[in-house]
C-alpha positions as CSV (number, residue, x, y, z in Angstrom):
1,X,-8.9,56.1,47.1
2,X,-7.7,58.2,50.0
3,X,-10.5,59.4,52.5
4,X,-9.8,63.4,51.1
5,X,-10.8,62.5,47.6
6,X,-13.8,60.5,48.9
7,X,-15.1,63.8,50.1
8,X,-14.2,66.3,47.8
9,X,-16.8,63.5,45.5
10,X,-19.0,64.0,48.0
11,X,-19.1,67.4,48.0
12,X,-19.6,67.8,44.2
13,X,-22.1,65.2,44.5
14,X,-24.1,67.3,47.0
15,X,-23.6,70.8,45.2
16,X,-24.9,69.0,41.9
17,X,-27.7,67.0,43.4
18,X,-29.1,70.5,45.5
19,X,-29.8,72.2,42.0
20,X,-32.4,69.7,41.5
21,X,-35.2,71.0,40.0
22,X,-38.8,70.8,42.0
23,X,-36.5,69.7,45.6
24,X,-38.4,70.6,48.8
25,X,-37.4,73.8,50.9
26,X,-36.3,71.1,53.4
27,X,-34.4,69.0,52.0
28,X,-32.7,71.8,50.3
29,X,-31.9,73.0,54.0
30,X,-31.1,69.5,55.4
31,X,-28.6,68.5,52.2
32,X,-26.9,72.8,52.5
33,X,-25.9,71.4,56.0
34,X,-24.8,68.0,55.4
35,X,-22.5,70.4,52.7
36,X,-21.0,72.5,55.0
37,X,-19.9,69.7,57.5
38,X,-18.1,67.9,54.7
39,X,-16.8,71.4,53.5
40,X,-15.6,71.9,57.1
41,X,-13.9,68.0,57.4
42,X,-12.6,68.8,54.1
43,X,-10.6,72.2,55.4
44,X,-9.8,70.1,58.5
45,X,-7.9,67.9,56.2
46,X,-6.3,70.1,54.0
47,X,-4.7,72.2,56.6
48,X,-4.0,68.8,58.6
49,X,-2.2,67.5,55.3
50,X,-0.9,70.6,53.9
51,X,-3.0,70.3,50.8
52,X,-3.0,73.7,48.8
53,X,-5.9,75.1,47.7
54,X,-6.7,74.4,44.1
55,X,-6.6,77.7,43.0
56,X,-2.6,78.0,44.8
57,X,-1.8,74.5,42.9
58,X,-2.3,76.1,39.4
């Protein structure tokens, strides 16, 4: 499994697991910006690897 596709699970795994219901106001905060780093290494990648967006591969 390449390191790219080890994030991108990541990342869904954060954006599901932050919609947990009865999560503190701070963890909420403290998992939103672990999210964005892995967003950002994520965008780092794609333009490193010329990786399309999904929404240009369709």
């Amino acid at each position: 499994m390449s390191p790219y596709t080890r994030k991108q699970i990541i990342k869904h795994a954060l954006q599901y697991y932050i919609q947990r219901p009865n999560a503190e106001p701070k963890d909420i905060h403290r998992e939103k910006t672990v999210l964005r780093q892995v967003e950002e290494e994520l965008s780092r990648e794609m333009e490193r690897n010329r990786i399309k967006p999904k929404e240009e591969r369709l």
